[in-house]
C-alpha positions in Angstrom: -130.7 -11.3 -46.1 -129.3 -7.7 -46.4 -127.7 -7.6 -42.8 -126.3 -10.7 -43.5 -124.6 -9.7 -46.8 -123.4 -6.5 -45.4 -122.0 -8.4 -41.7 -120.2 -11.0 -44.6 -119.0 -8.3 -46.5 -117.0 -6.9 -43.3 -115.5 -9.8 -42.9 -114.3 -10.4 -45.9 -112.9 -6.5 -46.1 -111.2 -7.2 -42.4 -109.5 -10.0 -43.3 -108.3 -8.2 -46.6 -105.3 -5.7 -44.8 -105.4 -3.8 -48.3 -109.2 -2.5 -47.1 -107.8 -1.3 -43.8 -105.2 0.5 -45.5 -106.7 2.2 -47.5 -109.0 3.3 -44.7 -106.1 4.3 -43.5 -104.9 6.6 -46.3 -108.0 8.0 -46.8 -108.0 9.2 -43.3 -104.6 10.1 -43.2 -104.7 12.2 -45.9 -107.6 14.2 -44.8 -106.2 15.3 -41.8 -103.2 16.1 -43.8 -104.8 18.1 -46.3 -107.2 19.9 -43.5 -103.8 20.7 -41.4 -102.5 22.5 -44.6 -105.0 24.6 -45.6 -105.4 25.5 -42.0 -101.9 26.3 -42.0 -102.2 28.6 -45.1 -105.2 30.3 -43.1 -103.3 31.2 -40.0 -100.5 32.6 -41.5 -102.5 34.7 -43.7 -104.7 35.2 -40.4 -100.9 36.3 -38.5 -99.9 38.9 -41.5 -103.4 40.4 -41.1 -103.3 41.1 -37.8 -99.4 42.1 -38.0 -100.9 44.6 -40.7 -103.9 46.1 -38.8 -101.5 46.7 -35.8 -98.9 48.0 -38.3 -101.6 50.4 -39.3 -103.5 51.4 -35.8 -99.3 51.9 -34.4 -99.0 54.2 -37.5 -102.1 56.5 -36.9 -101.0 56.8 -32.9 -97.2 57.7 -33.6 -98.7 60.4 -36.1 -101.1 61.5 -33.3 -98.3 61.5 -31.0 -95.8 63.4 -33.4 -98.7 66.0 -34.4 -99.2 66.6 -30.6 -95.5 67.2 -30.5 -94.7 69.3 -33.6 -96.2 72.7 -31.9 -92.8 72.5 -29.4 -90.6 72.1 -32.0 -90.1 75.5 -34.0 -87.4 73.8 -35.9 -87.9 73.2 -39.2 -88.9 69.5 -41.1 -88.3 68.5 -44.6 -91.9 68.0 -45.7 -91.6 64.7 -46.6 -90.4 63.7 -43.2 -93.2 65.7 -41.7 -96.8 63.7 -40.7 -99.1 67.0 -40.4 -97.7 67.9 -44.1 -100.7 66.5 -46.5 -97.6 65.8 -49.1 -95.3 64.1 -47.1 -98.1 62.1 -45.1 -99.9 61.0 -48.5 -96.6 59.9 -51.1 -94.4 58.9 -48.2 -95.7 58.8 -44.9 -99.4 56.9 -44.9 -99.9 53.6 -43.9 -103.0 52.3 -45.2 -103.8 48.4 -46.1 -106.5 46.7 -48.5 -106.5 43.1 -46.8 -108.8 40.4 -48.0 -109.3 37.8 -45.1 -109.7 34.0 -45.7 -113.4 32.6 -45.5 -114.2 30.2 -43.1 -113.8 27.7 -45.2 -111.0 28.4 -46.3 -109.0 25.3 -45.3 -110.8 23.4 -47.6 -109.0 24.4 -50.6 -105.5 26.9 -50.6 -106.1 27.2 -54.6 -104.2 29.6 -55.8 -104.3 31.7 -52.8 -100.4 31.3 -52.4 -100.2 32.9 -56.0 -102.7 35.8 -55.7 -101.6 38.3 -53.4 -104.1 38.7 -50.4 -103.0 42.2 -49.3 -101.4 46.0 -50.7 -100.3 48.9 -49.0 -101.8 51.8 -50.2 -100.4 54.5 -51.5 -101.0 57.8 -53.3 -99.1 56.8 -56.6 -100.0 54.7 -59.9 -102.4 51.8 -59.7 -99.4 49.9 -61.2 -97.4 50.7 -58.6 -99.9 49.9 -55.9 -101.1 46.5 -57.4 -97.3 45.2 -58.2 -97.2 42.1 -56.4 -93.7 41.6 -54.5 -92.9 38.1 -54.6 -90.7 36.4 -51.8 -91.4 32.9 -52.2 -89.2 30.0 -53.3 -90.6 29.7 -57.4 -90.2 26.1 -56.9 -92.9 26.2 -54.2 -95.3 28.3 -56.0 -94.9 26.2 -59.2 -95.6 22.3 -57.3 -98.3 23.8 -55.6 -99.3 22.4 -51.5 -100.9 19.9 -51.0 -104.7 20.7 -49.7 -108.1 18.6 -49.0 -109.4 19.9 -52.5 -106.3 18.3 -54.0 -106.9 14.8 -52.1 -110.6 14.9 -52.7 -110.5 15.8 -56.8 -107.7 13.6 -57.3 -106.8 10.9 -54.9 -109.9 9.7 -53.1 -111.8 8.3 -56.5 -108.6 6.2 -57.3 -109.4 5.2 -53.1 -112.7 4.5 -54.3 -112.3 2.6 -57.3 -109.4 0.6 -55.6 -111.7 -0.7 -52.6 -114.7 -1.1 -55.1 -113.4 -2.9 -58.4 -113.2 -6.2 -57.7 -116.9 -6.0 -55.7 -119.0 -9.8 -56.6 -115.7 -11.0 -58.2 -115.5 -13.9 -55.1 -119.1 -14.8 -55.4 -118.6 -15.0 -59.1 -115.5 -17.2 -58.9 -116.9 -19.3 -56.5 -120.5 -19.6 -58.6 -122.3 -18.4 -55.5 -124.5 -15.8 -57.5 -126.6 -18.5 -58.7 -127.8 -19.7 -55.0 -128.1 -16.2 -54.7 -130.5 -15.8 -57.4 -132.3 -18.8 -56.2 -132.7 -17.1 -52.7 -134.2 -14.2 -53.9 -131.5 -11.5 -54.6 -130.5 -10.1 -57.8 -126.7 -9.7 -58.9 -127.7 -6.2 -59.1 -128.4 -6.2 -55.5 -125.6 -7.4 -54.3 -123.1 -5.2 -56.5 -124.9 -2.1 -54.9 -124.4 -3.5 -51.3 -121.2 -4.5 -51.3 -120.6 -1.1 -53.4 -122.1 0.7 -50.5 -120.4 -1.1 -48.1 -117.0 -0.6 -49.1 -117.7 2.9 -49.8 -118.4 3.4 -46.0 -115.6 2.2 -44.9 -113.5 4.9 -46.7 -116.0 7.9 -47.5 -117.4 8.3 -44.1 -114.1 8.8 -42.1 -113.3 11.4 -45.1 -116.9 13.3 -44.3 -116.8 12.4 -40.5 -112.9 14.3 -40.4 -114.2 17.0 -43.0 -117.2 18.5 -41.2 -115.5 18.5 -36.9 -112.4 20.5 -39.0 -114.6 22.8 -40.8 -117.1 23.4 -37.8 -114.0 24.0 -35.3 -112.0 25.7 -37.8 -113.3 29.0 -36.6 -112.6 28.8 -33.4 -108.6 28.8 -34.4 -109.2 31.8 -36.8 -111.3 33.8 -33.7 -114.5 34.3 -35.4 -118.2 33.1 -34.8 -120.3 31.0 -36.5 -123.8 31.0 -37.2 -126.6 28.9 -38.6 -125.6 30.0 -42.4 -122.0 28.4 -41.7 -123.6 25.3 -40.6 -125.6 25.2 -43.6 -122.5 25.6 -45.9 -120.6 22.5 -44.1 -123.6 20.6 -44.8 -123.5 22.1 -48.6 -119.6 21.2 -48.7 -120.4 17.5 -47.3 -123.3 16.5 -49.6 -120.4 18.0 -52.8 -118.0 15.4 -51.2 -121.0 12.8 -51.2 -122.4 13.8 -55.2 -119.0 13.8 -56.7 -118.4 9.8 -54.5 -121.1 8.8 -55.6 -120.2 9.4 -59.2 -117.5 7.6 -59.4 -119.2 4.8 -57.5 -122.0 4.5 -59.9 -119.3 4.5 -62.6 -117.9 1.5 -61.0 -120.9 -0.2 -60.6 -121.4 0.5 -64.4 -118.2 -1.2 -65.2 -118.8 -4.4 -62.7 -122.1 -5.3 -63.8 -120.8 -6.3 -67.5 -119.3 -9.2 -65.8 -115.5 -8.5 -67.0 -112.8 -9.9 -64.8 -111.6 -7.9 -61.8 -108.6 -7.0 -63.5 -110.9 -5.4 -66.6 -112.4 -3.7 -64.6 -110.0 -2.1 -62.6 -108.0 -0.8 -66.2 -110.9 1.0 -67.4 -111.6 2.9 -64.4 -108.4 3.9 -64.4 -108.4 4.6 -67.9 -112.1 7.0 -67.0 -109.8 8.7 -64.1 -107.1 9.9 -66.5 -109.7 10.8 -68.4 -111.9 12.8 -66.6 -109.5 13.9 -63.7 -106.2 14.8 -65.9 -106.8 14.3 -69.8 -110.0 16.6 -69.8 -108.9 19.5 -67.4 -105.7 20.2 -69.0 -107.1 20.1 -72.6 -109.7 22.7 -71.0 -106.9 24.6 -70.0 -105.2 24.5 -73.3 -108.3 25.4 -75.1 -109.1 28.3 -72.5 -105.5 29.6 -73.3 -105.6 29.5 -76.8 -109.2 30.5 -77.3 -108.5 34.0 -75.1 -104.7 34.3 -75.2 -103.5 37.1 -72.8 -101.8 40.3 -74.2 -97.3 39.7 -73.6 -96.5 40.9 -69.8 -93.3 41.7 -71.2 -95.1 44.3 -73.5 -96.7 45.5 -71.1 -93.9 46.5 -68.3 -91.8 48.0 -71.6 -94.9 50.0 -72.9 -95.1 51.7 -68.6 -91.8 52.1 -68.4 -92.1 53.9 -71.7 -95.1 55.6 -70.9 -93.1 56.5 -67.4 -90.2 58.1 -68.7 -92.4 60.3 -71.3 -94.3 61.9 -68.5 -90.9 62.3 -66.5 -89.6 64.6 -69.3 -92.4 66.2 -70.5 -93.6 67.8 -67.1 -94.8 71.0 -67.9 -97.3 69.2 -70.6 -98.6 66.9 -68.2 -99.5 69.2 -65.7 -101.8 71.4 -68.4 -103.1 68.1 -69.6 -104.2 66.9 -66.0 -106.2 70.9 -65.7 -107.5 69.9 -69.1 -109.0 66.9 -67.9 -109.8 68.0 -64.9 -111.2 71.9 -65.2 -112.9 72.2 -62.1 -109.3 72.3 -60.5 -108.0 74.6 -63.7 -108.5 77.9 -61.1 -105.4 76.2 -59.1 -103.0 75.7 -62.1 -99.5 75.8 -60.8 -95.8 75.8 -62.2 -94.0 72.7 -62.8 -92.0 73.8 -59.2 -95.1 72.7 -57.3 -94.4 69.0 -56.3 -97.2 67.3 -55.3 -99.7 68.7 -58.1 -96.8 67.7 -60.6 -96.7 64.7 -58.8 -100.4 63.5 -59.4 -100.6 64.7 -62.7 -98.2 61.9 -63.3 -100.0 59.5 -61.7 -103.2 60.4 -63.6 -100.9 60.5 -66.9 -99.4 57.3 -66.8 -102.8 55.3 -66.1 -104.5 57.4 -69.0 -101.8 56.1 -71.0 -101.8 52.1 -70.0 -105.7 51.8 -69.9 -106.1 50.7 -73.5 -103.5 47.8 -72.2 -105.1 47.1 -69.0 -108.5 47.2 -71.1 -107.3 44.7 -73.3 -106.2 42.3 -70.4 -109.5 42.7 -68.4 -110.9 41.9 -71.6 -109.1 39.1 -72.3 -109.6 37.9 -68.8 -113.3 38.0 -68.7 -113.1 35.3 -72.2 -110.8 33.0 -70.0 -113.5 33.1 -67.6 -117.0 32.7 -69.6 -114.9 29.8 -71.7 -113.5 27.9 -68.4 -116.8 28.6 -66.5 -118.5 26.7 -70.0 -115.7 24.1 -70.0 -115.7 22.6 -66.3 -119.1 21.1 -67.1 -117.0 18.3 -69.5 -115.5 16.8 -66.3 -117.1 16.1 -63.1 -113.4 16.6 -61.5 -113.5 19.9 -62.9 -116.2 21.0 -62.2 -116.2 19.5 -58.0 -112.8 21.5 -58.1 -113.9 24.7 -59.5 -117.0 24.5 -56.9 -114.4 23.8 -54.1 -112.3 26.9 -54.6 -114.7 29.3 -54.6 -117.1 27.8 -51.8 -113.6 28.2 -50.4 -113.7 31.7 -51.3 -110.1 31.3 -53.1 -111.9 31.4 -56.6 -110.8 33.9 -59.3 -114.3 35.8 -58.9 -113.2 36.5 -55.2 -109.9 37.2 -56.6 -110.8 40.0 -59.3 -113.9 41.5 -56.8 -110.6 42.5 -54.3 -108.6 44.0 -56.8 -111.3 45.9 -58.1 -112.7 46.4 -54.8 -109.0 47.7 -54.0 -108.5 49.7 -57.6 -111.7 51.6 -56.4 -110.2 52.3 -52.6 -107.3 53.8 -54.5 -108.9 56.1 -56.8 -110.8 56.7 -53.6 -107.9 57.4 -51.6 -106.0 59.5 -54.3 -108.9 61.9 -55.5 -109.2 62.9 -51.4 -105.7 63.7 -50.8 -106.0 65.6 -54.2 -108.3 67.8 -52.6 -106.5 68.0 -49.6 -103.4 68.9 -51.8 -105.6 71.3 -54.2 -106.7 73.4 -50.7 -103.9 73.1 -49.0 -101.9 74.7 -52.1 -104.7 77.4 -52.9 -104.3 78.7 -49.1 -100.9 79.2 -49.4 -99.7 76.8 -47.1 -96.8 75.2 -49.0 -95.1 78.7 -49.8 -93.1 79.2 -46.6 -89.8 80.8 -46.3 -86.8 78.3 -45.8 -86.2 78.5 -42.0 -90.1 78.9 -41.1 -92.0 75.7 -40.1 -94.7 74.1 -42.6 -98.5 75.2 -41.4 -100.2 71.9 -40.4 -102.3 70.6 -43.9 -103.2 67.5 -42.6 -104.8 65.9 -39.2 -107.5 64.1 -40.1 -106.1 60.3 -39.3 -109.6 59.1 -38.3 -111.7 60.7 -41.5 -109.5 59.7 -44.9 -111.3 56.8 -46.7 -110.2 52.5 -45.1 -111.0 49.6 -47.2 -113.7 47.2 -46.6 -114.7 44.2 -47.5 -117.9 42.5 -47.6 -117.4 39.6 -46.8 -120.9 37.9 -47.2 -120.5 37.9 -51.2 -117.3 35.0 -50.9 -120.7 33.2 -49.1 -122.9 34.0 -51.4 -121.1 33.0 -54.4 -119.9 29.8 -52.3 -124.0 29.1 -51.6 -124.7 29.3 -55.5 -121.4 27.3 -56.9 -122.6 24.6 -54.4 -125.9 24.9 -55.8 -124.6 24.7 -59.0 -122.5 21.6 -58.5 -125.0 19.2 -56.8 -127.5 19.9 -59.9 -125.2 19.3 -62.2 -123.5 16.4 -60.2 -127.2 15.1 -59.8 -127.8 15.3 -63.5 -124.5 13.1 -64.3 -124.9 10.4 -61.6 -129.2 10.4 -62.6 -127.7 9.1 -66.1 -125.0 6.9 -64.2 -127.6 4.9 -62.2 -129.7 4.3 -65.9 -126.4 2.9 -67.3 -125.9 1.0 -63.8 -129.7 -0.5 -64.0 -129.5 -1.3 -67.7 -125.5 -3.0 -67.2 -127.4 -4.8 -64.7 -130.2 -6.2 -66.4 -128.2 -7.5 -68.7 -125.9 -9.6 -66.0 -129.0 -10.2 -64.3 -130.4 -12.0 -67.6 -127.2 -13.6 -68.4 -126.6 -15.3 -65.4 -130.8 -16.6 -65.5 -129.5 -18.2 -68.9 -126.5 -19.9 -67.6 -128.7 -21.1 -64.7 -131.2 -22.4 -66.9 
């Protein structure tokens, strides 16, 4: 009886063209989405590797040029000069923070074409290093691209729910659920059949596309995969299959209270906008106005202010920076010395914008907590906040790199201090006019490089996927009590008509 209502079934769905298009569609859009994100990935992949040559070229001409310098008794303007520990560490340096895309990162761009993925480092103000330099059309960033986390939150439950509404509407119209019944299957039955058949038909090209582009994705980015990857496909997959499954029970929910086809199909439409669009961008409202954000325009006026203070009031930084800082007070210098003036700047200007910046990482971590409490009040919201950061384009990727980079530049300042510190106690900067700068700097190979472990994104991908199928499980457990008790009730209804 069951292979003979699934064969019937498509039969029925061939000679409907609608079902093959939407097969179709469903398929189409996959690879579209997939092609996207992969796109995103390799030219993030290209800049990378345009940067780590940029850098590795950088450290070989200094090589070069240090190798050179004995010959040439001329002398070089310091800041044009790579064994001079000033002019190699404010001008000269050519050091990157880079966070590479996951493996899975095609599945979802996010808002990885917003947040910027790499810095050049530099021996100046965090503000300066972290100030994102924006290139790209606003009209791109604002629409957004089109990925397979887009199609799968949005667009394949309206596939779903288009294939699925009208399921037992012929065998109603043509009173064939009665001989049914007599024959010895339920209504019930049959909706969750024909539910799963149609389902096939579009879900399974989805997951059969998904899991060959993830598994060969590596292979374009160059890197090697292991048992662990596998395992997160698989996680990725059975998200795909929870959050379907959803929406199908929520169909089924709607078809078994025996309302006309076209009933059906306006209320889950209705439970889309709902849950997919009216939900998330209350959330987002509410996340905005619960935890507002400090004005950016305040805060560029109050660095600029804070900026031009320090510029005029050198002499005061400097014996503020000692003050601060007394194990250096033994090499207190006059305001003529450069690069000391120049870091006690730099430490000046951040001493004065942390209250601000404390205020926005503050801020910040509300947005978070709230929106981390508010996905759970959409199953679309939630499936797409488990997407981007199993796609390890999430905000907590996004805020470990920039502290992960804020602590590479404090790194990377405090050692070219020292440098600066000894090379300024010795003598070495107090050279006549004509005479050529001692070397104060050669160590290329030993000054700190960033690094980034990369096995957190999975981590954090492992537990949000974790996360989701309980929660997911939770929602579509309650669906399937609703779908049995809908069904009853048709089930009973149509024994009383029969009788």
């Amino acid at each position: 009886m069951i292979k003979t209502i699934i064969y019937h079934e498509f039969l029925n769905l061939y000679r409907e063209r609608m079902a093959l298009l939407l097969v179709l569609v469903a398929s189409g859009l996959t690879l579209l989405g997939l092609f996207n994100g992969q796109e995103r990935v390799n030219e993030q992949q290209r800049t990378i590797n345009k940067i780590a040559n940029e850098q590795q070229q950088a450290i070989e001409k200094a090589r070069a040029e240090l190798q050179q310098r004995g010959a040439h008794k001329t002398p070089r303007n310091w800041w044009d000069d790579v064994a001079d520990v000033r002019g190699y560490a404010f001008y000269l340096m050519v050091d990157y923070a880079v966070k590479p895309p996951s493996l899975l990162a095609p599945l979802a761009i996010g808002q990885s074409d917003l947040y910027p993925y790499f810095f050049r480092m530099q021996v100046d103000t965090k503000q300066a290093v972290l100030q994102e330099k924006n290139t790209e059309h606003p009209l791109v960033r604002a629409v957004g691209q089109f990925d397979l986390c887009y199609f799968l939150v949005f667009i394949l439950p309206l596939l779903l729910i288009t294939i699925n509404f009208n399921a037992v509407a012929q065998e109603r119209e043509r009173d064939q659920l009665k001989l049914l019944i007599v024959q010895g299957l339920s209504p019930t039955r049959l909706l969750l059949l024909q539910l799963a058949t149609r389902t096939g038909l579009v879900l399974l090209p989805v997951l059969l596309i998904t899991g060959l582009w993830l598994i060969g994705s590596p292979a374009l980015m160059h890197k090697d995969v292991d048992i662990g990857f596998l395992l997160q496909v698989a996680g990725v997959l059975l998200m795909i299959g929870a959050y379907s499954l959803f929406w199908i029970l929520l169909s089924a929910w709607c078809i078994a209270k025996g309302k006309s086809p076209a009933h059906n199909a306006t209320v889950l439409v209705a439970c889309w906008l709902l849950l997919a669009v009216a939900i998330p961008m209350v959330s987002n409202t509410l996340v905005n106005f619960l935890a507002p954000l400090p004005s950016r325009i305040t805060y560029i006026n109050d660095l600029r202010t804070a900026t031009d203070q320090v510029e005029r009031n050198s002499e005061k930084t400097l014996a503020g920076f000692f003050q601060d800082h007394p194990e250096l007070a033994q090499h207190q210098a006059s305001s003529q010395d450069y690069a000391l003036v120049k870091i006690a700047k730099i430490d000046a200007i951040e001493k004065s914008m942390r209250g601000l910046e404390q205020e926005f990482s503050t801020q910040l971590d509300a947005q978070y907590r709230i929106g981390n409490r508010l996905k759970w009040l959409s199953p679309a919201s939630l499936f797409y906040q488990s997407l981007i950061t199993v796609s390890g384009n999430g905000l907590a990727q996004q805020r470990d790199f920039l502290q992960r980079v804020e602590a590479h530049h404090r790194a990377l300042r405090h050692y070219f201090q020292q440098k600066i510190i000894a090379a300024n106690e010795r003598g070495d900067f107090n050279v006549c006019a004509t005479c050529q700068t001692p070397v104060t700097f050669a160590d290329f190979d030993t000054q700190p490089r960033f690094a980034l472990a990369e096995h957190k994104d999975a981590q954090s991908g492992v537990v949000n996927s974790g996360l989701f199928l309980l929660g997911v499980l939770f929602i579509n457990v309650l669906m399937a009590a609703l779908v049995l008790m809908a069904g009853f009730r048709l089930n009973n209804s149509i024994e009383v008509s029969r009788q």
